[in-house]
TORTI-388723 format. One line per 4 residues: their letters; for each residue z, y, x of N, C-alpha, C. Coordinates in steps of 0.05 Angstrom, whole numbers, plus 32768, in hexadecimal, padded with zeros to 4 digits. Atoms other than C-alpha are relative to their C-alpha. Layout:
BEGIN
a = Z:Y:X:Z:Y:X:Z:Y:X | ...
This chain:
BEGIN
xxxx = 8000:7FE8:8011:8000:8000:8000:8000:8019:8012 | 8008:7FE9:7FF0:7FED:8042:801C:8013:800F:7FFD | 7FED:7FEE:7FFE:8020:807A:802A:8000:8013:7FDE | 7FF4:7FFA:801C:800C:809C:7FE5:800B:7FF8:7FE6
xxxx = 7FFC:8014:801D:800E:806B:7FB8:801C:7FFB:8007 | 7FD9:8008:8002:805A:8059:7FD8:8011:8016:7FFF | 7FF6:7FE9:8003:8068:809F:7FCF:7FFE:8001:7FDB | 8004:8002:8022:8050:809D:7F81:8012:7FED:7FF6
xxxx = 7FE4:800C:800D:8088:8068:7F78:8010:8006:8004 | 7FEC:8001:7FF6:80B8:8079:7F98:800B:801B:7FF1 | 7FF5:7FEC:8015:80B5:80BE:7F6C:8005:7FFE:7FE4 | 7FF3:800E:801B:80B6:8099:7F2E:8015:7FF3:8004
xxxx = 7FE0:8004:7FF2:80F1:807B:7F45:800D:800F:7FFD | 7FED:7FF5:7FFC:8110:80B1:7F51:8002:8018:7FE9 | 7FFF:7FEB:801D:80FC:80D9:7F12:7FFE:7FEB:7FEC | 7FF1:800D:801B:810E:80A2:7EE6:7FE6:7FF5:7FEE
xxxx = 8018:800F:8012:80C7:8088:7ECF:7FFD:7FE6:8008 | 8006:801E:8004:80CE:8048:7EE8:8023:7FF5:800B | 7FE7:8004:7FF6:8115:8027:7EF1:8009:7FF1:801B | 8002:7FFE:7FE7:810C:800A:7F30:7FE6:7FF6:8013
xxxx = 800F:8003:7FEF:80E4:7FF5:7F6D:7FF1:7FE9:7FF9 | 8008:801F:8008:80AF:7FC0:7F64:8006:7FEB:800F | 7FFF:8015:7FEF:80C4:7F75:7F79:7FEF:8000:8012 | 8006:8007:7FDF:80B7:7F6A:7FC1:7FEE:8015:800A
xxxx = 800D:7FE4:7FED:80A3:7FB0:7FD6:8010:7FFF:8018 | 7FF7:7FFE:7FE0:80D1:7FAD:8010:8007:7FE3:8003 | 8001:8021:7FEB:80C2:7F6A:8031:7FF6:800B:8014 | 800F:7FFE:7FE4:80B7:7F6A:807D:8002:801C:800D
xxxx = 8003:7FE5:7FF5:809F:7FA4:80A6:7FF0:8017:7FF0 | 8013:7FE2:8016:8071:7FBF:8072:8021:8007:7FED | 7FF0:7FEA:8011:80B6:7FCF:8048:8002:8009:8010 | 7FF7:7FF0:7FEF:80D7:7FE7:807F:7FED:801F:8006
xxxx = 8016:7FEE:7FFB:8091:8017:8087:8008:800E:7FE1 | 7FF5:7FEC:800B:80A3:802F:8044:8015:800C:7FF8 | 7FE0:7FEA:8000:80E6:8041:8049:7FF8:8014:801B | 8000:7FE3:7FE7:80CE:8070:807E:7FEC:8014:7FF0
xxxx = 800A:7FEF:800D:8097:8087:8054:8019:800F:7FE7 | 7FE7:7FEF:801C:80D0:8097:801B:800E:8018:800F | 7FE7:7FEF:8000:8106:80AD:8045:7FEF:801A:8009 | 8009:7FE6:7FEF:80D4:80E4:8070:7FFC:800E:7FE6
xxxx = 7FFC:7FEA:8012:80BE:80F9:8028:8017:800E:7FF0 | 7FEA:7FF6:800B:80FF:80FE:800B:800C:8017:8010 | 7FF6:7FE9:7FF2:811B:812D:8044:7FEE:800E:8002 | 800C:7FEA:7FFE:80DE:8151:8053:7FEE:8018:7FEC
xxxx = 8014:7FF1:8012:80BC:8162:8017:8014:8001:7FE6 | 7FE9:7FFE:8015:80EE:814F:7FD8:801B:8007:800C | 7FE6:7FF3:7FFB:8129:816F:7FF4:7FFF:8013:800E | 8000:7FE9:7FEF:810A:81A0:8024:8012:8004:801D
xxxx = 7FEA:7FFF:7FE3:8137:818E:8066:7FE2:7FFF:8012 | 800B:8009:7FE8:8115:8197:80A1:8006:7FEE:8018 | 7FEF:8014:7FED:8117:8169:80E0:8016:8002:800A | 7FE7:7FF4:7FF5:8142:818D:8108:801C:7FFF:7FF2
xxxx = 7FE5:7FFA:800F:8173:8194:80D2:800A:7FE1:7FF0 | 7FF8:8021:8005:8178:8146:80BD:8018:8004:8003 | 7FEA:7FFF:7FED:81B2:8141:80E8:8015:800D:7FF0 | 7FEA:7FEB:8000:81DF:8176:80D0:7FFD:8003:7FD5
xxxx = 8006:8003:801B:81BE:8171:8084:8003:7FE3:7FE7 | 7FFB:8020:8010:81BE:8120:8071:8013:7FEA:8008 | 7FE9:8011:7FFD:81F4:80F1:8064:7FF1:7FEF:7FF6 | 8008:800F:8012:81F1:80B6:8045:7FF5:8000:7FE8
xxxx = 800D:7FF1:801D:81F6:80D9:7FFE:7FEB:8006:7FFD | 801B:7FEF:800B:81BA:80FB:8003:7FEC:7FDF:8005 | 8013:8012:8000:819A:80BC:8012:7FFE:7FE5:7FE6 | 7FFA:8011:801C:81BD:808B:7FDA:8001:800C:7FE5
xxxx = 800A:7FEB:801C:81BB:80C9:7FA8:7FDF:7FFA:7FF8 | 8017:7FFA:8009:8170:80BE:7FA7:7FEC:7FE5:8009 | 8004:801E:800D:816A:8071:7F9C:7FFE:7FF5:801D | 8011:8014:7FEC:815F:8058:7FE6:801E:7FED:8002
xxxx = 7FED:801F:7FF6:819B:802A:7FEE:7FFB:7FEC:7FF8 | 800D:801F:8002:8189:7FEF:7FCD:7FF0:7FFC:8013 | 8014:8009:7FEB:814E:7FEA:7FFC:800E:8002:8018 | 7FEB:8006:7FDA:8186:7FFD:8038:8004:7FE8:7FFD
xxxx = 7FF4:8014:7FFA:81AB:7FC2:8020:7FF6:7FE6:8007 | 800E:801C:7FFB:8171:7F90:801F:7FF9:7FFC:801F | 8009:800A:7FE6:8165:7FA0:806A:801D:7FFF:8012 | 7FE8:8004:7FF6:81B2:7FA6:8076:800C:801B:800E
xxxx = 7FF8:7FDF:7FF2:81AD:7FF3:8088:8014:8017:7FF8 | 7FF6:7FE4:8007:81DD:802D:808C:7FEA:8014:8001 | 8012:7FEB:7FFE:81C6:806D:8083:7FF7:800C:8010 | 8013:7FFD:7FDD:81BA:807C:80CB:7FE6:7FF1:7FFD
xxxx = 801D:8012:7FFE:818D:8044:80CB:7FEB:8009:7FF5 | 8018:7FF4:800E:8160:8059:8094:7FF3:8016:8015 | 800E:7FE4:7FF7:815B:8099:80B6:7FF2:7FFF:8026 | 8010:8007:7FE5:814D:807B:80F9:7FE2:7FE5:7FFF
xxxx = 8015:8014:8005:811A:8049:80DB:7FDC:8012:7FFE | 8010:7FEB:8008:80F4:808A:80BD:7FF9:8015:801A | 8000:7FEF:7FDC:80FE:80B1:8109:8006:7FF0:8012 | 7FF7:8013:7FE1:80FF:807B:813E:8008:8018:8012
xxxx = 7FF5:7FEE:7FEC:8131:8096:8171:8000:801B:8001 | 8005:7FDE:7FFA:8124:80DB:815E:8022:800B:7FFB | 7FED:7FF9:7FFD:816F:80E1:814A:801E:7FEE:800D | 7FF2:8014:7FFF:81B3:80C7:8161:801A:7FFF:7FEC
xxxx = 7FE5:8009:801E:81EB:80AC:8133:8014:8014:7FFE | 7FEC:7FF0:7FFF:821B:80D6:8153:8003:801A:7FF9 | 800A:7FED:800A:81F6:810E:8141:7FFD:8018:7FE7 | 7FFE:7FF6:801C:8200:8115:80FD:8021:8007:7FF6
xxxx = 7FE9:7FF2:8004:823A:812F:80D8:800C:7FE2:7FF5 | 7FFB:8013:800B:8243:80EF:80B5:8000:7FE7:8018 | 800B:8017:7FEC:8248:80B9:80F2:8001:7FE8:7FE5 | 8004:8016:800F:823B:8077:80D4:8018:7FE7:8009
xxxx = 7FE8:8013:800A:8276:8049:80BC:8005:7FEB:8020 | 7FF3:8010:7FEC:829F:8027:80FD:7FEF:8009:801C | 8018:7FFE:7FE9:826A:8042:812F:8010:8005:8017 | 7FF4:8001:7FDA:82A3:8056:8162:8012:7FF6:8002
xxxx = 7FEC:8019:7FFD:82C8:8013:8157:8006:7FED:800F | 8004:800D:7FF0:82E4:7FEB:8187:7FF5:8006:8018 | 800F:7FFD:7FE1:82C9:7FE0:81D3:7FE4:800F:7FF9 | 8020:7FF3:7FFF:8281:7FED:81B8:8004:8016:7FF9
xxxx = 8001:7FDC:8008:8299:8030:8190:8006:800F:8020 | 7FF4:7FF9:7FE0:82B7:8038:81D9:7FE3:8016:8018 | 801A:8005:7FEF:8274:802C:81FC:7FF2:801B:7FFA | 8019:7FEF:8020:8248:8055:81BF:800F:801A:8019
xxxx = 7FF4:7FE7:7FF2:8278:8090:81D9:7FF9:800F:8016 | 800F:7FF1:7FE6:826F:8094:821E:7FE2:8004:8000 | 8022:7FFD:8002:8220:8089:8215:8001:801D:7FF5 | 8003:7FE6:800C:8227:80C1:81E7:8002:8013:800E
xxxx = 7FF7:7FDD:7FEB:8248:80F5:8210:7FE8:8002:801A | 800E:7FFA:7FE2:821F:80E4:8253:7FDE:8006:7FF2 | 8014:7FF9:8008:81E4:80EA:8224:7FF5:8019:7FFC | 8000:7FE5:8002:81F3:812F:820F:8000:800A:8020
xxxx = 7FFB:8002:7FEA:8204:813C:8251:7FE0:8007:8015 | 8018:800D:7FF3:81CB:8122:8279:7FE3:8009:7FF7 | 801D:8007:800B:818C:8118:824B:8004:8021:7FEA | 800B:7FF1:8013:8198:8153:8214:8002:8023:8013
xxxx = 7FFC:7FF1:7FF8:81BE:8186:8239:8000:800D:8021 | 8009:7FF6:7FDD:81AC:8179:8287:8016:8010:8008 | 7FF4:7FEB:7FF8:81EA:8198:829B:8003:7FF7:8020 | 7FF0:800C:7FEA:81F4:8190:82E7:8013:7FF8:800B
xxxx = 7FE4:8018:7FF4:822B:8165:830A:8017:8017:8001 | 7FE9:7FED:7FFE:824D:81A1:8320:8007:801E:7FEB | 7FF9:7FEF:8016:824E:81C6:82E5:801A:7FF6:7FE5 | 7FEF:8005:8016:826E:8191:82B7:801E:8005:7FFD
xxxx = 7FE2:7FF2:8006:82B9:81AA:82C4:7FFF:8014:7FF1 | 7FFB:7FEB:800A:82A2:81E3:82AC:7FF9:800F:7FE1 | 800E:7FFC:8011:827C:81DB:8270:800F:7FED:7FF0 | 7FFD:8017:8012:8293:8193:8253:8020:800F:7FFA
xxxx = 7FE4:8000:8009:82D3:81AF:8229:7FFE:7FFC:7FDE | 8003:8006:801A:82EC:81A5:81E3:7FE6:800D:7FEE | 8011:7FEE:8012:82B2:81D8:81C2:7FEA:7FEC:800A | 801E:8016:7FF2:827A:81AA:81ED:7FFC:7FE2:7FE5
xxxx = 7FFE:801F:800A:8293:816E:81BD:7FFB:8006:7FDF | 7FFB:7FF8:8020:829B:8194:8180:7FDB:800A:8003 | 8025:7FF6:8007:8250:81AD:8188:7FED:7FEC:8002 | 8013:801D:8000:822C:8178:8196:8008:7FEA:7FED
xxxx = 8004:800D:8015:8243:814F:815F:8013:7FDD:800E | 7FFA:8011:7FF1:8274:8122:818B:8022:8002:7FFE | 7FE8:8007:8003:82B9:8129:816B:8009:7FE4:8000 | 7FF0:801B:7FFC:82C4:80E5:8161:8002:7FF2:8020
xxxx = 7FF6:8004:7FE4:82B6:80D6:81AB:800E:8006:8007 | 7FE9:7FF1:7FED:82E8:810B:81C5:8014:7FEB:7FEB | 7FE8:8010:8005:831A:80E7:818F:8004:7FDA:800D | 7FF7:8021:7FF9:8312:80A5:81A6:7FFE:7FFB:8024
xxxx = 7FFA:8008:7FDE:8309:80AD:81F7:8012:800E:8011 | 7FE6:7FF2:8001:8351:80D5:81F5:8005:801D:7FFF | 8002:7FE1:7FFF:8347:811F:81E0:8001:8010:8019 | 7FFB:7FF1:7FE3:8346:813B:822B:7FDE:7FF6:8001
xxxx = 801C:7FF5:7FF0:8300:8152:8247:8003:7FEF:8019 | 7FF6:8013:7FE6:8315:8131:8289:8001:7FE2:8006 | 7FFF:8019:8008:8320:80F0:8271:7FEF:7FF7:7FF6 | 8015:8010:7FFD:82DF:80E6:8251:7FED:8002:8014
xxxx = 8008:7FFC:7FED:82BE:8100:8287:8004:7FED:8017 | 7FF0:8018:7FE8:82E4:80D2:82B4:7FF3:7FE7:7FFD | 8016:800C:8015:82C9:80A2:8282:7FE8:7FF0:800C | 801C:800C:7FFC:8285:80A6:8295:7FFA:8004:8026
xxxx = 8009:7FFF:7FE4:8286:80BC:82E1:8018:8001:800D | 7FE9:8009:7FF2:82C2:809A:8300:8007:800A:801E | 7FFD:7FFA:7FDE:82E1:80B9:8339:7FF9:801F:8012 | 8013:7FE6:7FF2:82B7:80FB:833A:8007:8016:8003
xxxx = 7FF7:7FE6:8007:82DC:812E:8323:8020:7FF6:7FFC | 7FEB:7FFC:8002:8325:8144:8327:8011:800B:7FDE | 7FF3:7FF7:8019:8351:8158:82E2:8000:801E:8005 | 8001:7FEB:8004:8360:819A:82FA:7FE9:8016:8009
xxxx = 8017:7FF2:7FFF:8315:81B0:830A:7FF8:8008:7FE0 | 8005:8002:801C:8311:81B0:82B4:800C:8016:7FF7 | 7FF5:7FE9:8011:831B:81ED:8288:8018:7FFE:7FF2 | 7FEB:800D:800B:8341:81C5:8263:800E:7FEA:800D
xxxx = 7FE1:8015:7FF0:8379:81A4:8290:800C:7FEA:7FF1 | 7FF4:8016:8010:8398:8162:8275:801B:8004:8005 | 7FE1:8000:7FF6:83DF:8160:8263:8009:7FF2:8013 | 7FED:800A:7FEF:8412:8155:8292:7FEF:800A:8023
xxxx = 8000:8000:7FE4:83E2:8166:82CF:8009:8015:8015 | 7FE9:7FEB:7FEE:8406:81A4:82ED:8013:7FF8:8007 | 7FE2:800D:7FFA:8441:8174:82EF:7FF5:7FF0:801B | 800F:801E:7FE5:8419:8143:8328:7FFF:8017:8014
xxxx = 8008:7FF6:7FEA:8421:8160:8364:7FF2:8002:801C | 8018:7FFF:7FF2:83E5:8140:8380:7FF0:8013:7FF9 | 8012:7FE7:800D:83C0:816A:8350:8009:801C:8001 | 7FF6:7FE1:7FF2:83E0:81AD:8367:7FF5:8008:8015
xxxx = 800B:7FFC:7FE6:83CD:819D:83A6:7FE6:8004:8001 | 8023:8011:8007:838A:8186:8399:7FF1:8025:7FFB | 800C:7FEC:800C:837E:81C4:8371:7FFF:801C:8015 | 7FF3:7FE6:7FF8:83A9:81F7:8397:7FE9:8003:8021
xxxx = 8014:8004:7FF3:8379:81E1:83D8:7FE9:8002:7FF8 | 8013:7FFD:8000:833F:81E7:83BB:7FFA:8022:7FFC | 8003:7FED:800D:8351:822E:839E:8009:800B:8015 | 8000:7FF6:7FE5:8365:8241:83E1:7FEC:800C:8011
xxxx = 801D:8000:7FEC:8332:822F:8409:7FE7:7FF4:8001 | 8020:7FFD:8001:82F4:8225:83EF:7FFB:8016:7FF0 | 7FFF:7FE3:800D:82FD:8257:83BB:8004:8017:8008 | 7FF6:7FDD:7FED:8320:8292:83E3:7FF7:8000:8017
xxxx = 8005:800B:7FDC:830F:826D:8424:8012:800A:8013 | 7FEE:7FFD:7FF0:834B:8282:8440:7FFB:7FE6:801B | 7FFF:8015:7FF2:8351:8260:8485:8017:7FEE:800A | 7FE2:8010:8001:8395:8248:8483:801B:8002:7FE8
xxxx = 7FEB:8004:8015:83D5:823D:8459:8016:801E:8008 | 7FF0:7FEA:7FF1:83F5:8280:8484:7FEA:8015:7FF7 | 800F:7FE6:800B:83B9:82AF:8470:8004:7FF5:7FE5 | 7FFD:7FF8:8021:83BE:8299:842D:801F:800E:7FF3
xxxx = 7FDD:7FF6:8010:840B:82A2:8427:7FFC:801C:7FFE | 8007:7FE1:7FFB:83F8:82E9:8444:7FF0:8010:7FE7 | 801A:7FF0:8000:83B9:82F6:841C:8003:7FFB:7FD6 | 8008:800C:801C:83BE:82D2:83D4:8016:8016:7FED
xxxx = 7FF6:7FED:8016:83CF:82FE:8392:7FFD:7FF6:7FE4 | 8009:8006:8021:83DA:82ED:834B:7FE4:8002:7FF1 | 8016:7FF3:800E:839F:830F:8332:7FEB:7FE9:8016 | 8017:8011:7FFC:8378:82DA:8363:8000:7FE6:7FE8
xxxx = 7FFC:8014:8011:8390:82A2:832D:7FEE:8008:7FE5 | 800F:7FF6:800E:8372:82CB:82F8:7FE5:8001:8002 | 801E:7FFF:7FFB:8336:82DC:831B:7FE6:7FE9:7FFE | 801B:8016:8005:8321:8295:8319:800F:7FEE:7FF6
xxxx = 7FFC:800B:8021:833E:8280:82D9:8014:7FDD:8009 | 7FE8:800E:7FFA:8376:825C:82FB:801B:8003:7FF5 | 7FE6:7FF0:8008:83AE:8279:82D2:8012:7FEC:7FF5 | 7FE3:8020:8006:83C4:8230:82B8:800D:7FF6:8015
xxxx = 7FF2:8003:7FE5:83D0:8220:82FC:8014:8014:8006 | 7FEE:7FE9:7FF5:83F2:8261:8309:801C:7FF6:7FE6 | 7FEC:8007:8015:841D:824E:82C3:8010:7FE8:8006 | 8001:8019:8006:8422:820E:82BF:801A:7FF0:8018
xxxx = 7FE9:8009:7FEF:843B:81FB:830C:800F:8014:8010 | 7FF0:7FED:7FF0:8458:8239:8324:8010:800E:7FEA | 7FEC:7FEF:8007:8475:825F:82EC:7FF4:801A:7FFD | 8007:7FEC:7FFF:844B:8298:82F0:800B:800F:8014
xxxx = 7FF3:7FE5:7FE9:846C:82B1:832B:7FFA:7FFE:801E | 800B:7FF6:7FE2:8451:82C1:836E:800F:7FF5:8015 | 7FEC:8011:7FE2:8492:82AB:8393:8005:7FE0:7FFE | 8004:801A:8000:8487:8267:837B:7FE8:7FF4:8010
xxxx = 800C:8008:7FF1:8449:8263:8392:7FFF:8001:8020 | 7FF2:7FFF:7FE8:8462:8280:83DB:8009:7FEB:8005 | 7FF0:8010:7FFE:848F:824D:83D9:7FF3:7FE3:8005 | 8010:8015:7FF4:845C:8214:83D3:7FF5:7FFF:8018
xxxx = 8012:8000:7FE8:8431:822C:8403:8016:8001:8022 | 7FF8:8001:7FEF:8467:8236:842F:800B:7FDD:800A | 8002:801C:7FF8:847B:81EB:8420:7FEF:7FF0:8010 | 8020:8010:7FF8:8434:81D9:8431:8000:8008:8024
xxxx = 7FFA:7FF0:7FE8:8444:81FF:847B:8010:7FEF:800E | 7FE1:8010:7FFE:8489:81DE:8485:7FF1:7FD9:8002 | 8006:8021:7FFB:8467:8195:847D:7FE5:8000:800E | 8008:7FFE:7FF1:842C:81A7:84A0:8008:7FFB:8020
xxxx = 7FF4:8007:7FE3:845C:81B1:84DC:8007:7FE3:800C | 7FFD:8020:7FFE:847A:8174:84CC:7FF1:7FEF:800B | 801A:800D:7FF4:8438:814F:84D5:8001:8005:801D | 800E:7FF8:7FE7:842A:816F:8513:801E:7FF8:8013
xxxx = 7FEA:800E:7FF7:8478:815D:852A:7FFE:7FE1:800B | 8006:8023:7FFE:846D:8110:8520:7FEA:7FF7:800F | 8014:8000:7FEC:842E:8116:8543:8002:8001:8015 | 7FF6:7FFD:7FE0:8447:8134:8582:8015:7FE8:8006
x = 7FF3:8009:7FF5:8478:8108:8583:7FFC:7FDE:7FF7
């Protein structure tokens, strides 16, 4: 049957001139061919959605409002499906406002997840390696259509990130810091060195004690750090760096001797 003629039923159908579909219209790959012919007319022409707006416009409802489920159920499809039967690969599940029932269940919802994020990531948004501390935060997850991933691979930016590129990145390179890590005083260090001296490039722990000012914490949007493990106060940080001096020597003590 040709695309108009499965269009000419499928609107009696749906305007109530015939009560339903004729026996064994969807057998095989030819149904499957007209549930793509239906569903593209139903969104593009009887409802007026454009492509682009699929996504953000069709749930299931709009699809079982306007008779296609029975024919989902004979091929065993959610409503994703349909709509990916009608757009091979053109959208992804996660995509929609509606994810489809259990999709980030279990190890595989696990899996689905990470694919997801490194997809955005990678393939939609190309962000480079050394950008993602700076970009991947809660609003990254909420825009792209990837709440349920951030809830299920532990609400911290850091952690799914970690996720997908093991090892690569530190917690406090992230906009959004994970609880508790101002308390680790590997990660003080970690940080407080990097914000030293690659950032200020101070050349030692004695010009920085000299040289470093509150307003440098600010300047480069360090101020959780400044909060977080110091207190907001200047003589705390002194105080580390002077620690960091003091065991320096140390080292160099045990060495000589």
């Amino acid at each position: 049957m040709k695309r108009e003629q499965v269009i000419e039923v499928y609107k009696d159908v749906l305007e109530k001139r015939r009560k339903r579909f004729p026996n064994y219209f969807f057998v095989g790959n030819e149904g499957k061919k007209y549930m793509r012919y239906m569903t593209c007319y139903l969104l593009e022409q009887h409802l007026s959605i454009s492509i682009v707006e699929i996504p953000f416009q069709v749930g299931a409802n709009t699809l079982w409002s306007h008779r296609l489920r029975p024919p989902a159920m004979l091929y065993g499809w959610n409503y994703y499906e349909v709509i990916d039967n009608a757009y091979p690969g053109k959208f992804k599940p996660w995509e929609f406002q509606q994810t489809p029932d259990k999709y980030w269940d279990g190890e595989e919802g696990k899996r689905r997840a990470i694919e997801a994020v490194r997809y955005v990531i990678e393939e939609k948004m190309k962000i480079p390696m050394k950008e993602i501390p700076s970009q991947i935060n809660f609003n990254f997850f909420k825009q792209h259509g990837l709440g349920g991933a951030f809830t299920l691979l532990g609400y911290s930016p850091f952690q799914i990130v970690e996720a997908i590129y093991p090892g690569v990145f530190r917690p406090w390179q992230f906009s959004h810091v994970p609880m508790n890590c101002w308390k680790n005083e590997e990660y003080i260090r970690e940080a407080m060195d990097d914000f030293l001296f690659k950032q200020l490039r101070f050349s030692s722990y004695n010009e920085a004690f000299i040289q470093l000012k509150g307003s440098h914490f600010n300047n480069f949007q360090l101020t959780g750090l400044f909060q977080m493990a110091f207190g907001s106060r200047m003589n705390n940080v002194k105080k580390w760096i002077k620690n960091q001096l003091n065991n320096l020597d140390d080292e160099i003590f045990y060495v000589n001797h």
